[in-house]
Every structure is written in C-alpha cells, then in structure tokens.
C-alpha positions as CSV (number, residue, x, y, z in Angstrom):
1,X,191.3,117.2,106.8
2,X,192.7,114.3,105.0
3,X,196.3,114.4,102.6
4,X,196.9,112.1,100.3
5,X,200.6,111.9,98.9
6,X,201.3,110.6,95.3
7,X,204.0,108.8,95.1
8,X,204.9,109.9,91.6
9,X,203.9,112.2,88.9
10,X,200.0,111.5,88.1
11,X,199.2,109.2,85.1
12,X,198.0,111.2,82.4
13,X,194.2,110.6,81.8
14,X,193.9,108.8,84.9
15,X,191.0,110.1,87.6
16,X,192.9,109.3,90.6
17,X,193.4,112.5,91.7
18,X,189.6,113.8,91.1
19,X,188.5,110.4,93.2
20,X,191.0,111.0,96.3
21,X,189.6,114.4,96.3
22,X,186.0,113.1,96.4
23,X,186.7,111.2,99.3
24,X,188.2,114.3,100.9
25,X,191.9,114.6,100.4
26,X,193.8,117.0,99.5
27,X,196.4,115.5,97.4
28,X,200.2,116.2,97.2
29,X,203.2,114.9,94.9
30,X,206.6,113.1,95.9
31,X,209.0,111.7,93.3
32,X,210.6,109.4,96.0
33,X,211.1,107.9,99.3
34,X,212.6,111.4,100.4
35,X,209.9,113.4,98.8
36,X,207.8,111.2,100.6
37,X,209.1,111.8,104.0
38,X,209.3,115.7,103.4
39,X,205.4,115.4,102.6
40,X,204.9,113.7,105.9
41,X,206.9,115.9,108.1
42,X,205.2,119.3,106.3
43,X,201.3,117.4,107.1
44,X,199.8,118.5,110.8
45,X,200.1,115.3,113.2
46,X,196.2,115.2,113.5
47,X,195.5,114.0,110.3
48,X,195.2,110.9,108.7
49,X,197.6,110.3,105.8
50,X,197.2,108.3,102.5
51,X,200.1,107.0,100.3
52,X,198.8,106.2,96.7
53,X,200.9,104.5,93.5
54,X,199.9,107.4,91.1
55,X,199.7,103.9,88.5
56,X,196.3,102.5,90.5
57,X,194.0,101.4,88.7
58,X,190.6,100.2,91.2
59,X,187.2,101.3,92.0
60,X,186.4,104.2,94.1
61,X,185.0,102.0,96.7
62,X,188.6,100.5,96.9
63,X,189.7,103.6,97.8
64,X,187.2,104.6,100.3
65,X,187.6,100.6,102.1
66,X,191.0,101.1,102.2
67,X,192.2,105.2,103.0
68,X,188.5,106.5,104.8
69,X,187.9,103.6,107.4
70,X,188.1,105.3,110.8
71,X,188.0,101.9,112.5
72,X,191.9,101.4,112.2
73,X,195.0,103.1,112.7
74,X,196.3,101.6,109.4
75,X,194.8,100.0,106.7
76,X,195.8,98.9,102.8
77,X,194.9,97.8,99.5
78,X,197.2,97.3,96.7
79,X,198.7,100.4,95.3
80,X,197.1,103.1,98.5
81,X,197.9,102.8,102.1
82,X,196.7,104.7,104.5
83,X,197.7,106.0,108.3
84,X,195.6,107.7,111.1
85,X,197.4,109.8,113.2
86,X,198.2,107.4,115.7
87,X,200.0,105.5,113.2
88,X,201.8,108.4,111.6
89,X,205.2,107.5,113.7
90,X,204.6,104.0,112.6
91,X,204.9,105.4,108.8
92,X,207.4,107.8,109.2
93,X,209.8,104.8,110.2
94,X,208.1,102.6,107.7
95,X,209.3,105.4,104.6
96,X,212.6,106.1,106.1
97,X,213.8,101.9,106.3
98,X,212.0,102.1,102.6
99,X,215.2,101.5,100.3
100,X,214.8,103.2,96.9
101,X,213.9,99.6,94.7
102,X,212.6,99.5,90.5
103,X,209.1,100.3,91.4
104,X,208.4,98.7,87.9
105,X,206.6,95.9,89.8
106,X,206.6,96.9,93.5
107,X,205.7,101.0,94.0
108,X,206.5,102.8,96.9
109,X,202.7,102.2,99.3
110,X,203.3,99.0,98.9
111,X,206.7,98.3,100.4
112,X,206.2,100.3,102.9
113,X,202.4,98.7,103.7
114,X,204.9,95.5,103.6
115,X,207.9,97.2,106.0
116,X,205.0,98.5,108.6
117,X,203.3,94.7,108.7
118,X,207.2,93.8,109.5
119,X,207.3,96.9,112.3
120,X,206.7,94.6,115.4
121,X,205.8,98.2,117.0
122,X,203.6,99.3,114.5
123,X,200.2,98.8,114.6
124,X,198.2,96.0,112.6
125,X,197.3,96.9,109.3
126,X,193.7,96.2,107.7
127,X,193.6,95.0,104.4
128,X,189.6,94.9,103.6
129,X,187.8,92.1,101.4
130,X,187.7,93.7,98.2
131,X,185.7,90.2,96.9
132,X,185.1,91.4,93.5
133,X,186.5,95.1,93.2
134,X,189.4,95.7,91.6
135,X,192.7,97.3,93.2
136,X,195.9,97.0,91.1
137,X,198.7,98.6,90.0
138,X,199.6,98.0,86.6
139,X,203.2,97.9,85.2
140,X,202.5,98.6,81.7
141,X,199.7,99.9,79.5
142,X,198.5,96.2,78.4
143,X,198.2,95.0,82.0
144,X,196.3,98.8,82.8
145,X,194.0,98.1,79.9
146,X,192.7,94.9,81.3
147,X,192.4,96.4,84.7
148,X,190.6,99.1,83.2
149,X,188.4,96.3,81.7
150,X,187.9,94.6,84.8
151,X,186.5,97.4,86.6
152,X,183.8,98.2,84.2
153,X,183.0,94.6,84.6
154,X,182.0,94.6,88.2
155,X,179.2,96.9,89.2
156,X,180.3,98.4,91.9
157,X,177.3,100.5,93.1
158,X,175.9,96.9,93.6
159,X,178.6,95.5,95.5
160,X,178.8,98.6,97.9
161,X,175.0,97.5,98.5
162,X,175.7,94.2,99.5
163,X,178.7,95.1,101.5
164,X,176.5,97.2,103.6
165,X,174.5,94.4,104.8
166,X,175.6,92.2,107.7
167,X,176.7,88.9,106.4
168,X,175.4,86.7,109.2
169,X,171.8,88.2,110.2
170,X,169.2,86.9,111.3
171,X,166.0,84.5,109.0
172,X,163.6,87.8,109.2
173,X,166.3,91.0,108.5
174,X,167.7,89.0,106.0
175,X,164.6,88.5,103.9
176,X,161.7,90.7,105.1
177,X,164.3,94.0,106.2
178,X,167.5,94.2,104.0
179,X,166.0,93.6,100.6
180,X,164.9,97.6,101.0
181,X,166.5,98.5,104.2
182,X,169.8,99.0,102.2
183,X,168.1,101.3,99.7
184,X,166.9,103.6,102.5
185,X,170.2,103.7,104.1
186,X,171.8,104.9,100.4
187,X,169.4,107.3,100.1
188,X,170.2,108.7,103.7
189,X,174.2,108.9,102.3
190,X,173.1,110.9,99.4
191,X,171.4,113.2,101.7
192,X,174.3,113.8,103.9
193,X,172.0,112.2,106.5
194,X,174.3,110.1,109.5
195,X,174.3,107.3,111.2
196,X,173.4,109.2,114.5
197,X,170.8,110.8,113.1
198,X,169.0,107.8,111.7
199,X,169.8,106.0,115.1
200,X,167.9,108.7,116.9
201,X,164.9,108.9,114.2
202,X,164.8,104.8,115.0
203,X,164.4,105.6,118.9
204,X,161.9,108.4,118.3
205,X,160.0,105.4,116.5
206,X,160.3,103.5,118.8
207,X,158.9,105.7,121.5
208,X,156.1,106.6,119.8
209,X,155.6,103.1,119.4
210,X,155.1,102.8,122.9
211,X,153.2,105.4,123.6
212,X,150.9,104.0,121.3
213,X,150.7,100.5,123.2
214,X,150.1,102.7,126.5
215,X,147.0,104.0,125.2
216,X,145.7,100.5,125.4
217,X,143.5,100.7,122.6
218,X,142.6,98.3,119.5
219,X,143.9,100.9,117.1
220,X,147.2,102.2,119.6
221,X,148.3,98.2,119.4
222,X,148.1,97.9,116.0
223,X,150.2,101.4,115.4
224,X,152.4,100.0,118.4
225,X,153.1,96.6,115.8
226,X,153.8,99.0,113.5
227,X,156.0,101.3,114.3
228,X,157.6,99.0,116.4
229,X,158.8,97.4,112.9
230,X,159.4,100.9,111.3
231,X,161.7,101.4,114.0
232,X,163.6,98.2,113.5
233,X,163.7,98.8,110.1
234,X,165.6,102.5,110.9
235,X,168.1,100.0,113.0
236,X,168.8,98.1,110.5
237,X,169.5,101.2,107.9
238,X,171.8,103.6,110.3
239,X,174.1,99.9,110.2
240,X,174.2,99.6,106.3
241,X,174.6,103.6,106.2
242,X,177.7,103.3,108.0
243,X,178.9,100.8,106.5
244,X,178.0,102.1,103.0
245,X,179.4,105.0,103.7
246,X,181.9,104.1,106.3
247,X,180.9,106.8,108.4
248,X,181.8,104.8,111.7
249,X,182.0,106.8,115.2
250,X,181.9,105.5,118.9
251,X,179.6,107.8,119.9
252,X,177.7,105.7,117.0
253,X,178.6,102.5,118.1
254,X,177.3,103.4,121.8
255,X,174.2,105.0,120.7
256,X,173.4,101.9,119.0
257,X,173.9,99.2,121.3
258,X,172.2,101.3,124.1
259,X,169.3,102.8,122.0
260,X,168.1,99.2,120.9
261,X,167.7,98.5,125.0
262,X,166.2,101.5,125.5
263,X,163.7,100.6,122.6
264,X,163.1,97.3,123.7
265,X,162.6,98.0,127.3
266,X,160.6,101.4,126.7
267,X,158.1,99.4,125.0
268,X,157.6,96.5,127.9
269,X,156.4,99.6,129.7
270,X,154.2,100.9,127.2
271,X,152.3,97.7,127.1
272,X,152.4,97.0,130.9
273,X,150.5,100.8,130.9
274,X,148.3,99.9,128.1
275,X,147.2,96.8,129.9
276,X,146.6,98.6,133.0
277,X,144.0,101.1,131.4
278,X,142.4,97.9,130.5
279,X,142.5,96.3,134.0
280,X,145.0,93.7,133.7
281,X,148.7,94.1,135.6
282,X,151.1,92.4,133.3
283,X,153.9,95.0,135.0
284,X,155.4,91.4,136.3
285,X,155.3,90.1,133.2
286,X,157.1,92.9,131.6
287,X,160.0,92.9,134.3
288,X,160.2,89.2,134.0
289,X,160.8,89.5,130.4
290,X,163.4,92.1,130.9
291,X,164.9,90.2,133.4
292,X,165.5,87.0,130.9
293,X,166.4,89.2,127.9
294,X,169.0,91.1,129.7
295,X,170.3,87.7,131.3
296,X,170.9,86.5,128.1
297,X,172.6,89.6,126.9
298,X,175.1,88.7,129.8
299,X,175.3,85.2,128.9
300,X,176.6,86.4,125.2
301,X,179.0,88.4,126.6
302,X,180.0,87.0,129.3
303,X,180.7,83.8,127.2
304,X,182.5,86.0,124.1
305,X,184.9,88.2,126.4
306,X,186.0,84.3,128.4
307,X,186.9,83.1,125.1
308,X,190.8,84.0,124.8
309,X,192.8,81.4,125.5
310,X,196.6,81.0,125.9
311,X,198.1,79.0,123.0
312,X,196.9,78.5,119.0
313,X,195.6,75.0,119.9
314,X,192.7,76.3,121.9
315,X,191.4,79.2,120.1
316,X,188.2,77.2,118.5
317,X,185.7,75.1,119.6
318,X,186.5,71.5,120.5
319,X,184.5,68.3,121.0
320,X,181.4,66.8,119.9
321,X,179.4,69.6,120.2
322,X,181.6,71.7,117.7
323,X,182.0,69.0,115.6
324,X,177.7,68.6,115.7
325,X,177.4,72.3,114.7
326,X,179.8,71.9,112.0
327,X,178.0,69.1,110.3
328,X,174.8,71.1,110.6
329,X,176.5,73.8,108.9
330,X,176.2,71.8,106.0
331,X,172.8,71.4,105.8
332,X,171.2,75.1,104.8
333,X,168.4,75.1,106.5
334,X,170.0,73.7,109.7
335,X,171.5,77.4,109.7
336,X,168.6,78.8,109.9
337,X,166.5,77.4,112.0
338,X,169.2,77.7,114.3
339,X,169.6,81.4,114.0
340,X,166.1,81.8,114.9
341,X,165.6,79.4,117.6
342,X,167.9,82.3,119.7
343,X,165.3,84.8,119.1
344,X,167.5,87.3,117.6
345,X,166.4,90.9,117.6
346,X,164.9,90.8,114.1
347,X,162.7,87.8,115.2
348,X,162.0,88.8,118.7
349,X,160.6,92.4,117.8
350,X,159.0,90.9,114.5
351,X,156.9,88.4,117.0
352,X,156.2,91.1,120.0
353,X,154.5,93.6,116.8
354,X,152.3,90.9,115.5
355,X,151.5,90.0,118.9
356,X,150.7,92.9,119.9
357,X,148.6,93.8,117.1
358,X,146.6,90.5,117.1
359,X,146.1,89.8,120.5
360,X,146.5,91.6,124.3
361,X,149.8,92.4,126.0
362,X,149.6,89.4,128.5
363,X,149.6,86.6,126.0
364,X,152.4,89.3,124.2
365,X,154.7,88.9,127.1
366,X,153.4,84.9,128.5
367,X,154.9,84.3,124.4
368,X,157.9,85.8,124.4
369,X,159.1,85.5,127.8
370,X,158.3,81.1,126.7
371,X,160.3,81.9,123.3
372,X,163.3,83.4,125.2
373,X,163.2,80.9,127.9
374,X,163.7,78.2,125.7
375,X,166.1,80.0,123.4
376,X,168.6,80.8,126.7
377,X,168.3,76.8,127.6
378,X,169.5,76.1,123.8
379,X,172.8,78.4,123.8
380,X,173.7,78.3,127.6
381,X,173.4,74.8,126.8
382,X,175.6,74.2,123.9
383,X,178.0,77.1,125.6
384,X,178.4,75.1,128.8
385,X,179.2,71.5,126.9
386,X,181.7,73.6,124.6
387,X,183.7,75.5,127.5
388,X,183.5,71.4,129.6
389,X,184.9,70.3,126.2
390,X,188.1,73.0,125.9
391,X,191.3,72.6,126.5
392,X,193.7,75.5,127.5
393,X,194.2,78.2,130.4
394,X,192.2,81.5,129.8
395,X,194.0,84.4,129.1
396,X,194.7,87.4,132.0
397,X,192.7,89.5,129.7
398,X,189.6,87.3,129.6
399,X,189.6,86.8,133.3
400,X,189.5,90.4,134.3
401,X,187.0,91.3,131.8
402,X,185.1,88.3,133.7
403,X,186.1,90.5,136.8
404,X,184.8,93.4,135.5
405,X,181.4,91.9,134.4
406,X,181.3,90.2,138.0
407,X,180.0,93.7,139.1
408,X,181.2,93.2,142.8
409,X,181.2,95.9,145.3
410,X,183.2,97.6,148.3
411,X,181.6,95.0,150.2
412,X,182.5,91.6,148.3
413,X,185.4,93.5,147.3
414,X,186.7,93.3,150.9
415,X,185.7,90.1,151.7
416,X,187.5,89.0,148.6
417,X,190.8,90.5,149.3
418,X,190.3,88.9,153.2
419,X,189.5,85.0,151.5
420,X,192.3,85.3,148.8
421,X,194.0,82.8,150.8
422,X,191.6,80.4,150.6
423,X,191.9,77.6,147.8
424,X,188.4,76.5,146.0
425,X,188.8,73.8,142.8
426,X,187.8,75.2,140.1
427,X,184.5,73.6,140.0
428,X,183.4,75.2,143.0
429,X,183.3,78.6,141.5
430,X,180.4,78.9,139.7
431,X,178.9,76.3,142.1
432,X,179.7,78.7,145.0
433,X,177.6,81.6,142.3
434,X,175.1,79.4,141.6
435,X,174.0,78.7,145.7
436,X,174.6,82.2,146.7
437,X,172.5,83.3,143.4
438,X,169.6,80.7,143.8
439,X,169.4,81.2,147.9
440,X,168.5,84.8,147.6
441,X,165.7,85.0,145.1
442,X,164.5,81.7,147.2
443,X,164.5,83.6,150.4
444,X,162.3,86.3,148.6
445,X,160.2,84.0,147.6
446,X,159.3,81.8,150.3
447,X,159.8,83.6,153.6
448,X,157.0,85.7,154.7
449,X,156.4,89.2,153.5
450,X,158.5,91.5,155.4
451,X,160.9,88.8,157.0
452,X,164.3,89.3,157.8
453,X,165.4,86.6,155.7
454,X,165.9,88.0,152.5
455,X,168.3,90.2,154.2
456,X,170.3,87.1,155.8
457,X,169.9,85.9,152.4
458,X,171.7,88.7,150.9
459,X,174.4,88.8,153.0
460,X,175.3,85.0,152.9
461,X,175.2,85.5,148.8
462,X,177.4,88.5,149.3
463,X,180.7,86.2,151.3
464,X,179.7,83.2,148.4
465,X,180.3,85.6,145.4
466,X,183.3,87.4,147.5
467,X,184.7,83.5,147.5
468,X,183.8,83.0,143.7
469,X,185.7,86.7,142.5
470,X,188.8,85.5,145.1
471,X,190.8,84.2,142.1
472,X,191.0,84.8,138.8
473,X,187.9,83.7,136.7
474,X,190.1,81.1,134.6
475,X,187.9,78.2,135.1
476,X,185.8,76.4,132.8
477,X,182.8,77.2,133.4
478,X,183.8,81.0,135.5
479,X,181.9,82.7,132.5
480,X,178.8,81.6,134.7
481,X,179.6,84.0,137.2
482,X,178.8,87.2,136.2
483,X,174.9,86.2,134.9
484,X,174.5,84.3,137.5
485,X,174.8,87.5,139.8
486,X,172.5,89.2,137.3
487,X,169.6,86.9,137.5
488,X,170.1,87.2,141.2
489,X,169.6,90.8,141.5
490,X,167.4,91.3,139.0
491,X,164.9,88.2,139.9
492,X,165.4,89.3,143.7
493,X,163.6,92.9,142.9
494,X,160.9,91.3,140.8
495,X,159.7,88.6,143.6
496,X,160.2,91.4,146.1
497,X,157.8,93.7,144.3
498,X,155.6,91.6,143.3
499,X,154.9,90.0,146.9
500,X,155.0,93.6,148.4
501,X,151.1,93.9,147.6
502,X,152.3,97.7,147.4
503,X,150.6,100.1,144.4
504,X,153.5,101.4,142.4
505,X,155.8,98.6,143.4
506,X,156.3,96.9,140.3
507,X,156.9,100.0,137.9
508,X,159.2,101.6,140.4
509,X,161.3,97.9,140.0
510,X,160.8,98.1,136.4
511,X,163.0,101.4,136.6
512,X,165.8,100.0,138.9
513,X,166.5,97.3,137.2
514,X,166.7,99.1,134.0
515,X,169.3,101.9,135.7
516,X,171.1,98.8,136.7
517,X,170.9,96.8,133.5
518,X,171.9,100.0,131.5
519,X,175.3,99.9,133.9
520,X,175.8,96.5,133.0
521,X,175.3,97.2,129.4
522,X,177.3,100.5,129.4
523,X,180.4,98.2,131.4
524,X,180.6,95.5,127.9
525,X,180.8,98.0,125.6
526,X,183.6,99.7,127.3
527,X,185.5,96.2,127.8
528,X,184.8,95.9,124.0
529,X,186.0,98.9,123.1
530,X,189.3,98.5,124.9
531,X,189.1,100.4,127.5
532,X,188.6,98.9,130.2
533,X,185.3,98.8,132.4
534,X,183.9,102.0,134.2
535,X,186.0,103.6,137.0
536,X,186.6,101.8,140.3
537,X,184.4,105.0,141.8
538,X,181.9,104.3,139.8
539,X,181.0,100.7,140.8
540,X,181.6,101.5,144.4
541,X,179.2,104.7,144.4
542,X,176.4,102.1,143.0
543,X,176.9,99.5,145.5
544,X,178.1,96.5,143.4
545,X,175.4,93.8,142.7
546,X,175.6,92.6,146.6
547,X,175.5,95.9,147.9
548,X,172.1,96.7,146.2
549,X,170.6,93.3,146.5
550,X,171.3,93.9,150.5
551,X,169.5,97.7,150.2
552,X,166.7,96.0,148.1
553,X,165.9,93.1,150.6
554,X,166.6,95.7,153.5
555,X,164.0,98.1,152.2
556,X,161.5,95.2,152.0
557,X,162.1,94.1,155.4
558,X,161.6,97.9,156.7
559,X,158.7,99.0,154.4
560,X,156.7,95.5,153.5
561,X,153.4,96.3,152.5
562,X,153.5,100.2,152.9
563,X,154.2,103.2,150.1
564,X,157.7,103.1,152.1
565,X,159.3,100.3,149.7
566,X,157.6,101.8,146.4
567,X,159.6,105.5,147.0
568,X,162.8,103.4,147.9
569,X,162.8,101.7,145.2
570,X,161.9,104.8,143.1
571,X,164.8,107.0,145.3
572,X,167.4,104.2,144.5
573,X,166.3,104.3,140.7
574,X,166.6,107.5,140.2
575,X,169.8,107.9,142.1
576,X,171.5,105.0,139.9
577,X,170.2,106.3,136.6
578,X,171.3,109.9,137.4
579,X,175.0,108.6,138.7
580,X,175.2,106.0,135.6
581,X,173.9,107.9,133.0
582,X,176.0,111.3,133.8
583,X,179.2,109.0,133.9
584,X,178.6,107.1,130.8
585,X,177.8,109.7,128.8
586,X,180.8,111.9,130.0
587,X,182.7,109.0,128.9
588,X,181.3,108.4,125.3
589,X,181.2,111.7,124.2
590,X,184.8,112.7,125.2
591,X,186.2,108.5,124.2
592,X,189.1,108.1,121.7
593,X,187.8,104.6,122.0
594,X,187.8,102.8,118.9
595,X,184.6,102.5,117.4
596,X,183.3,99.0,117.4
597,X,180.4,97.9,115.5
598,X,179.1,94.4,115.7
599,X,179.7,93.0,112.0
600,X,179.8,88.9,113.1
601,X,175.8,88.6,112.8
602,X,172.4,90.1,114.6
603,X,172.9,90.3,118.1
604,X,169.8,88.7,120.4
C-alpha cells in the first residue's frame, strides 16, 4: 500500500486524484506543513509516501517516473515527491524545517524536495528525464490552460514506448528486436504479466532451444536458430516491461543477469551433444568459448568496479585514446561499428542462430570463439592504454571490489597476510598475475599427461597471486588481476581435460567451470548491488581460485587417463554448484538490495 498526501484542497475538475489512485495510492488531504506532518506520522512506516501540489498539471507517466520507481529511496518531479520508507525520517525532518511560504509560486512538495536535496543525511533524490512530458504546477488558470495544452500535445503512450527501450543497445536489438519487442512487452503490462515471468518464459526458450541443437538433426538446428532468437527477443521484452511499467525487483535484476548465462552456456552444451550424435567432439570447443566469453564478462567488470577515482579531475577518460573515441563519436557510423565489433549479446546470439542453422556446430563455435577473440583484444586493448593514460589514486571502494573479484582463498589468503610486508612497484602486480596465470595453464599443457608439474605449477601461481592481493589493488593496471586468475583456472581445466584422453572428461569440465563462473557472476552482481561480495564462508568452503586450480591439477596427477579424474571432476561440480547455488539464492530472495538494472547499453 502506497499514500499519497495532497497538499491542499483538490482542484476542482482536475483528475489528479483518480490518476494517483490508478497508480495505487490511496490519497489523503493536508491544508499545511502541519497537516502534512500529522498525515505522515498517522501512515505505517513500511510504506512509501507521495507528497503532491493538488495544482499539478502533467502526464500520468510523470506521475508514475516520479512517485512508483522502486529503484530509489526518493525521487521527484515538479509539483509530487515521493519517499520510500527508508526515506520517511528523511521527510519527516524535510516538512518539519519547511517554513509556511506564499505557495503562489513555490507549493509545499517542492520546498521540501528542495530542503531534503539540502539534508546532507538524507538520501539522494532522483529527478527522472521527463524529455518531453509535462510536469508543472501552475499558478493561475492562464498558465494551467497552456499546460493543459501542452500535454495533449505530446503523445505520451509513444514516449512511454520509447522510454522503455535502452538507449545505447546494440546495431541488431536496436533495429531487428526493439522495433516490436517494445509492443510485446506493453502487451505483457496490460496482461498483468511481470518481468519475472517473461524472464523465465525466455529461459524456458532458451532450453528448448538447446534441446533442439542436442538432437543433432538438420531440422533440431534450424528450431535451435530459432528459438534461440525467440528467446532473445523475450530478453529484450521482460527489460522494456519493466521499464514501461516500472515494475523493477532484485530478485528481477538477478534473474536476468544470471538467466542470460544460463541461456548462453546451456546452449554450448546442446550443440557439443548434437555434434556428438553426429560423431564429432566439439565439447572443447564449447568450453573454450565459455571460457573467453566469461573472461570477458570479467574484463567488463573488473574494469567498471576499478573506475572510482579520488578527486573530480580523474573521473573520465584521459589521453589520446579518449580523445580518439570522442572524435569517432562524431562520425555515426563509427558508433556502430564499434558497438558491434564487441560482439554484444544481441550480435553474438544473432550469429550463433544463423550459424547454427546454416552450417554444423564446429564451424558454430571455430566462428564465434575467432569473433570474441578479436573483440576481447579490441576493448582490453583500449581499457589498458586508458587506465596507462589516467591520472589519480583509485578509491578504497574500487580496490576492495577488486579484492573481492580477486576470488582468493584460505590458502593465498594466508600467504597474503604472511607477505604484507613485502613492497612490490606497482607494475609488478599484474606482472606477478600474469606469470603465475600463464605458468599454470603452460604446465598443463606441456608436461606429460599425469606429471606432477601442474601441481608444482599451481602452487607456485598460488604464493604469485598471494603477492599480487598483498596490497590494495590501486594500481594502474590492478583491474588485470582478477581475469587474469579466471583465465587461469578456467583454461587450466580445459587443457587438463582435454589431454586426459578420458571419456566424460570434457562435459564433466564443462559443468565445473560453469558452477565456478556462476560464483563469479553471482559475486559482481552483489558488489553492484551494494552489498558487498558473498560471505567470507562462502569463498573459503569453495576453495578460492588457487585452492581449486591445486584440486584440479592434483586430481589429474592422481587419476591421468582413468574414469578417476572424470567423477572428480563431476564430485567437485556438483559440490560447488550445490554450495553456490543454495547460498546465492538464499541471498536473492531474502535481499533488501537495491534493484539494479543495467540501463547504460547491451551488455556483451
């Protein structure tokens, strides 16, 4: 339940009480400041609270931006303000340092919008882009008549459409998905469907997409291409419904982030079975490409979370490659082509349909594994000359959030604490993560099947990362770290498996590293959602990144060549993705974290 205070007798004529209704409120009526406050004090603390000038005169979807937002505490338009309950103390002092003023000009929601933006204890309040809805509050009937004018001049069932699409996706959603995508997600709100609900129906797709690929059939890969973009095209809609309707959730926002891995990933493995039936073993190939998508996916976050920085004169980019990526900003199709050379999702899943449709799931995965290779050399790259060209100490925040994506277990844990004394430029921290990270997939790779030194390997990475995580990650280039000990674990599995000669090998992999990729995941969403990564027990229970890479290459030294290393590999799977999942989910459902949605452009 909802309450929305009037801050004066109603406007005779005027709908505003039927529209806060609509959007769920119960609505009250205060003459005045103290009024006001009495309201407050007489609503339950749970619920949100809306102030509203009684004189607004807007579109509904003003209202609904501004007083139905469950994304922040506060938020305000001109003429309505609105407080969750976590702000309600914030507006109860806000009201009460209100003085009584002419509200001919300046009503009560918004000097107090104004005295809780001065409340340096309050929290921030959102005023959304309105762009070309209307939200005013008219001091006499002249200026009301020409608001009244100006809304019936903007359409605002079209702008609500628009609004509902991201403004920075990607070459393919924006011109092959969101042209209709938008209409199925209004639809869906006039329904009473949810986000959720289309979220799930897009996973369902999606597995029945792979399924399809598994049967490794003509006709199952061409239903598999299909789906596949049915399901992206759900996706895209449960993001527009939420934003059309505003119906925002963190369960939501962790169901989507995780679900489109799950997607993705579910159907490598239906086309690694498909090829199978069919006599080829692509189950390599659809690790590999796991491997490189998810070590991008660190690479983005890794590189967003590192970029706080002490001081207002390092916030932005600096240097020549900024200054290169501005120009081309001015060239349109420069944009673009740039957006797709990263092989965002839209792209990526558009290519691995037709691929898969058109031709087998070997030259599906040789493609897009060459596609993403080239598109992690093209932003690592630019990332790396940006961060060499900034100036300015990274924030404490940033560098435990680094920590945190570091991964690092009781065992570098310990050794970290015992080499704290020990003083490394900063250049020699991701150098120190780049030889530990290289020398163990090496190892794997070209010491004899069933060796002992992969294990030696493992260890010696396990004291270099301890001696990169020693300090704080404030360096330069420290946002290296954390990938860097994901493509070492992850690459390490994959040559181990696919050297083992073992039947079974491979797929069990496949399922490790997706338990352990689906931790990594699950740890940026919490950082993102401000709360911190998962608990302390949690990482330790699982190992850390050295801890597993050392079972891994243990288990290969012990079982090389047998069915010994295939049920290892399956046991520790199926114990991470038990322990991880049971935790994570815990977490989401019962989370008062805020619910973050990615509205900056298509993720990769």
């Amino acid at each position: 339940m909802s309450t929305a205070i009037l801050t004066g007798p109603p406007v005779a004529g005027a709908p505003l009480e039927g529209d806060l209704r609509s959007l769920g409120f119960d609505v009250r009526v205060a003459a005045d400041a103290a009024g006001v406050a009495a309201e407050l004090a007489a609503v339950p603390a749970g619920e949100r609270v809306a102030l509203v000038d009684p004189r607004f005169v807007g579109h509904l979807h003003s209202l609904r931006l501004a007083l139905t937002d469950p994304r922040f505490p506060a938020a305000a338009v001109p003429g309505a303000l609105t407080a969750r309950p976590e702000a309600r103390a914030a507006l109860a002092r806000a009201v009460a340092a209100t003085a009584p003023t002419d509200t001919a000009r300046d009503g009560l929601p918004d000097r107090v919008a104004a005295a809780l933006e001065d409340d340096a204890d309050a929290p921030a309040v959102h005023r959304p882009e309105l762009g070309t809805l209307v939200a005013a509050v008219p001091a006499g009937e002249a200026e009301r008549e020409e608001a009244r004018r100006a809304v019936a001049a903007v359409d605002e069932e079209a702008v609500r459409l628009r609004s509902a699409v991201k403004s920075r996706d990607g070459f393919f959603t924006t011109f092959f998905i969101s042209p209709y995508s938008r209409y199925i997600a209004r639809w869906c709100a006039r329904r009473g469907l949810t986000p959720n609900q289309v979220t799930t129906a897009s996973l369902l797709t999606a597995l029945i997409a792979a399924a399809c690929a598994a049967t490794g059939t003509r006709g199952g890969f061409v239903a598999a291409g299909v789906l596949l973009i049915a399901s992206f095209v759900l996706d895209c809609a449960d993001g527009q419904l939420a934003r059309y309707a505003l119906k925002y959730s963190t369960l939501g926002a962790w169901l989507d982030a995780t679900f489109d891995r799950a997607k993705e990933y579910a159907y490598y493995a239906g086309l690694a079975l498909g090829a199978a039936r069919g006599g080829d073993d692509v189950w390599a190939l659809a690790l590999g490409a796991m491997v490189l998508q998810t070590c991008r996916h660190v690479v983005d976050f890794s590189f967003n979370e590192a970029s706080h920085y002490e001081g207002e004169g390092t916030a932005g980019g600096a240097g020549p490659t900024a200054a290169l990526s501005g120009r081309l900003d001015s060239v349109g199709w420069t944009v673009w082509a740039r957006r797709m050379i990263v092989l965002p999702i839209g792209e990526r899943w558009a290519l691995i349909a037709l691929l898969t449709a058109l031709t087998t799931p070997r030259t599906t995965f040789v493609v897009l594994l060459a596609g993403c290779a080239v598109a992690a050399c093209y932003t690592t790259a630019g990332r790396v000359l940006r961060s060499l060209a900034r100036r300015g100490r990274r924030t404490d925040r940033a560098a435990r959030a680094l920590a945190d994506l570091a991964d690092s277990g009781p065992l570098a844990g310990a050794l970290a604490a015992a080499l704290k004394g020990v003083r490394l430029p900063a250049p020699a921290v991701p150098a120190l993560a780049l030889l530990g990270s290289a020398a163990l997939p090496a190892a794997a790779l070209w010491t004899p099947v069933g060796s002992p030194w992969p294990v030696l390997a493992a260890a010696v990475h396990a004291l270099l990362a301890a001696l990169a995580v020693a300090r704080p990650l404030k360096g330069a280039l420290d946002w290296l770290v954390p990938p860097l000990f994901r493509a070492a674990e992850y690459t390490t599995i994959l040559v181990l498996a696919a050297r083992s000669g073992t039947d079974g090998a491979l797929p069990a992999a496949f399922g490790l590293v997706a338990a352990v990729a689906y931790h990594h995941y699950d740890t940026v969403y919490r950082i993102r959602g401000g709360t911190g990564a998962p608990p302390h027990w949690l990482v330790r229970a699982i190992g850390g990144h050295e801890g597993r890479a050392l079972a891994v290459t243990a288990a290969a030294a012990l079982w090389a060549g047998s069915q010994g290393f295939t049920i290892a590999l399956a046991v520790l799977a199926g114990a991470l993705a038990l322990t991880v999942l049971a935790e994570s989910v815990r977490f989401w459902v019962s989370s008062q974290a805020p619910a973050v949605h990615d509205e900056t452009g298509e993720p990769a």
